[in-house]
C-alpha angles and dihedrals in degrees: 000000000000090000083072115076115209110272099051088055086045081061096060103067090047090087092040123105125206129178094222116050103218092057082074087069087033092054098065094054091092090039094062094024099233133135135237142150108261111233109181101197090053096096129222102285097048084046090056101038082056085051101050095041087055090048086056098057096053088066112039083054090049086047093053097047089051119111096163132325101265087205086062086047089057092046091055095048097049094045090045091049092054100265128297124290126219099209101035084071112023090085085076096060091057090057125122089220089048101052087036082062088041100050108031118091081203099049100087105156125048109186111198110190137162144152108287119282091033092120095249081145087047091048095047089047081048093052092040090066102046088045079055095054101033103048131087121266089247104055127084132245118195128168145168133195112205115216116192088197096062118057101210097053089037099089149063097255099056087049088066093043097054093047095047089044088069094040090065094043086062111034098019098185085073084082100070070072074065108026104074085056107039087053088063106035097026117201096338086072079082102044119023121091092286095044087105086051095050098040092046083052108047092038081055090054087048100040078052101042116115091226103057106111120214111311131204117199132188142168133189130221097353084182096071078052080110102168113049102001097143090053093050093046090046080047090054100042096045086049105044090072102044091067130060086192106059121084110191118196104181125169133184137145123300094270121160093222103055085040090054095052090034084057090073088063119119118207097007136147126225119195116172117191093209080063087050097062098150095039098046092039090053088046091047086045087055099059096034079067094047095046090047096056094044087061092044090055089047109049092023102243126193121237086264096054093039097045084048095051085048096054091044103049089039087054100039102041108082105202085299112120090184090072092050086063109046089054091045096054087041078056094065100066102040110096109254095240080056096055104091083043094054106038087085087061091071108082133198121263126036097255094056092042080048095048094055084046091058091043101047088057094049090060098049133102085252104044093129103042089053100047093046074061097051089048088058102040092056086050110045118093091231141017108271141215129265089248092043093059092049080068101063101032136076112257137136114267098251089054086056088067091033106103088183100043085046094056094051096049082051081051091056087065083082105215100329098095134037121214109204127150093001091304123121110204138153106271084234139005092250093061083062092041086058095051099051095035108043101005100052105114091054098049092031099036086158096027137274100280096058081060084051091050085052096056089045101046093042087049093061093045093058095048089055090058106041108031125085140144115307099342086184097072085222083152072192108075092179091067121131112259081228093063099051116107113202110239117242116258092033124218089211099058100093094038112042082096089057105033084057107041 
């Protein structure tokens, strides 16, 4: 039913007949899966004026307990990462630890884990979707992918909301576990310092409630789940064993801390792709062809300088499809008569590919501009926009208004950082990781928290500039949030960073 907004389910009831009025209004209960007292007297229009309020109740509630839509995360990382192939994750499925999981009422818990660049995003998008094709229409399919980048999708208690977000999308009834609550607090259930409390609460009662049909969970990269994690590992480990129904599939790196709180666990799975060679080198095999010819198509290459990308990538890679993909998207921009020259620049292992890249950008005309980029990137609570990061560098003031200029400044950045939707963001958490932890001198040079005091007092600067009473122009203060249409251009676009954090 989600598929349906509200108005087209509305249509169905216009051709129907009842013999008591009100059952016009009664009859869409089930429809939009909502509860309310039946009071035959009422009349239709009081019966439809109960509905709709309780409609919109459901989703205020649903919009309040949005962070952000996990089935539009999916959709970025897949089309970040290149799309999603087929052949780098169907090995998993073949597995005797993953069918176990599949086909054991016991085997709750299936942990993926793996070093950082072995695809584990790429396998649970991959199981996502044949989950999606092989299970029944009644059961239910959630998911969340952390991001240690991004501040709102980096805790435990995101992690709930977005489960339960898609919960509700899909059984909607699960929300009167929600409703009583959210009546009295209002959004700030959800947000305030008990926000962990009431969400671990209210995910239990539905985890135990009889209703819930078969329910598939599953969480990405719980180890970029920087704030609460051990709460939200304690939290997995106590609930995948209350309900009969709930099936949980998590991944994250080899860390000590998650495997000693994993350990805990009763009736789980472990499959670790470092103990998976074969598979995960024909899968990465698999992608290092299709890479390849992606790139022979593109710069036209000849059958010498493919087959030469191909044996290099297929020798230096080591099982780590991250690292496919950095040298692949260096490739681009290396004139195709260079390419054999410069094959033997890429070097094995992502620290050292990291390193050139580092090094390639402290050489360059613009060293300083993009590290002051990178500097900002691995600070920031959130990936920000490509406006917003005109407010906190160093650029003349007719790059500031130059999209194009601005994305080429973003390009200088060499693979570090991805620009997509007008986002700018790391291609993967451990090429932030690199940057804090061993390159620290060249992209902090005074510290970190005089990167901090940038971004504050350049903050401050911008919304000096830029606020002022109702910048808007609404002439009407007492409109509705939900009328107002942003100007274009819009004065909020540089400093939504800074007027948040």
């Amino acid at each position: 039913m989600s598929q349906f907004n509200d108005k087209e389910r509305f249509s169905w009831i216009q051709p129907r007949q009842t013999q008591v009025e009100e059952d016009k209004a009664y009859a869409l209960l089930g429809i939009f899966d909502v509860q309310m007292p039946l009071r035959y007297g009422e009349g239709m229009a009081n019966a439809f004026k109960r509905l709709e309020e309780e409609i919109d109740k459901f989703n205020k509630c649903l919009q309040d307990l949005r962070l952000s839509d996990p089935r539009d995360d999916k959709t970025r990382i897949e089309d970040t990462k290149g799309g999603l192939l087929e052949g780098s994750y169907h090995w998993v499925l073949k597995t005797s630890d993953f069918q176990r999981w599949r086909d054991d009422q016991q085997s709750r818990l299936l942990w993926i884990k793996g070093d950082p660049g072995k695809g584990k995003t790429m396998l649970l998008c991959g199981i996502i979707n044949e989950l999606e094709k092989s299970m029944s229409k009644t059961d239910i399919l959630s998911y969340f992918f952390c991001q240690a980048t991004d501040s709102r999708i980096n805790h435990a208690t995101a992690v709930l909301r977005g489960l339960l977000y898609l919960l509700i999308n899909q059984q909607p009834s699960l929300i009167s576990h929600i409703q009583k609550k959210h009546d009295h607090a209002g959004k700030s259930l959800f947000e305030d310092t008990n926000a962990w409390i009431a969400m671990s609460e209210i995910f239990t009662s539905i985890l135990q409630d009889p209703s819930l049909r078969s329910t598939f969970l599953i969480i990405d990269t719980l180890d970029e789940c920087v704030v609460a994690r051990s709460k939200l590992l304690d939290f997995i480990v106590q609930k995948s064993s209350i309900s009969p129904r709930a099936k949980w599939v998590i991944s994250s790196r080899n860390w000590p801390d998650i495997e000693e709180r994993l350990e805990r666990a009763g009736h789980k799975i472990r499959l670790c792709l470092e103990l998976n060679p074969k598979s995960v080198s024909a899968a990465v095999r698999t992608y290092i062809k299709y890479k390849t010819r992606q790139l022979a198509d593109g710069k036209d290459y000849d059958d010498r300088t493919r087959d030469a990308v191909l044996q290099h990538l297929v020798s230096n890679a080591d099982n780590t499809f991250l690292w496919v993909a950095l040298v692949c998207e260096n490739l681009k921009d290396v004139p195709r008569w260079k390419t054999l020259a410069k094959l033997k620049e890429f070097p094995p292992g992502l620290d050292l590919l990291y390193q050139r890249m580092l090094n390639q950008i402290c050489e360059s005309d613009d060293a300083d501009l993009c590290k002051q980029i990178l500097a900002i990137a691995s600070t920031v609570y959130r990936p920000i926009t490509l406006m917003e990061t005109t407010s906190f560098i160093e650029t003349r003031v007719d790059i500031a208004s130059d999209h194009k200029s601005l994305t080429s400044i973003i390009g200088l950045c060499g693979s570090f950082l991805s620009f997509r939707e007008d986002t700018v963001s790391f291609v993967h958490q451990s090429a932030k990781d690199f940057l804090m932890k061993k390159a620290s001198k060249e992209i902090f040079p005074l510290g970190i928290d005089d990167v901090y005091y940038t971004i504050f007092s350049r903050s401050v600067l911008a919304m000096s500039n830029i606020l002022r009473r109702d910048i808007y122009g609404l002439c009407a203060p007492g409109i509705s949030i939900d009328q107002v249409k942003p100007p274009f251009p819009d004065p909020f676009a540089a400093i939504q960073y800074s007027c948040l954090y």
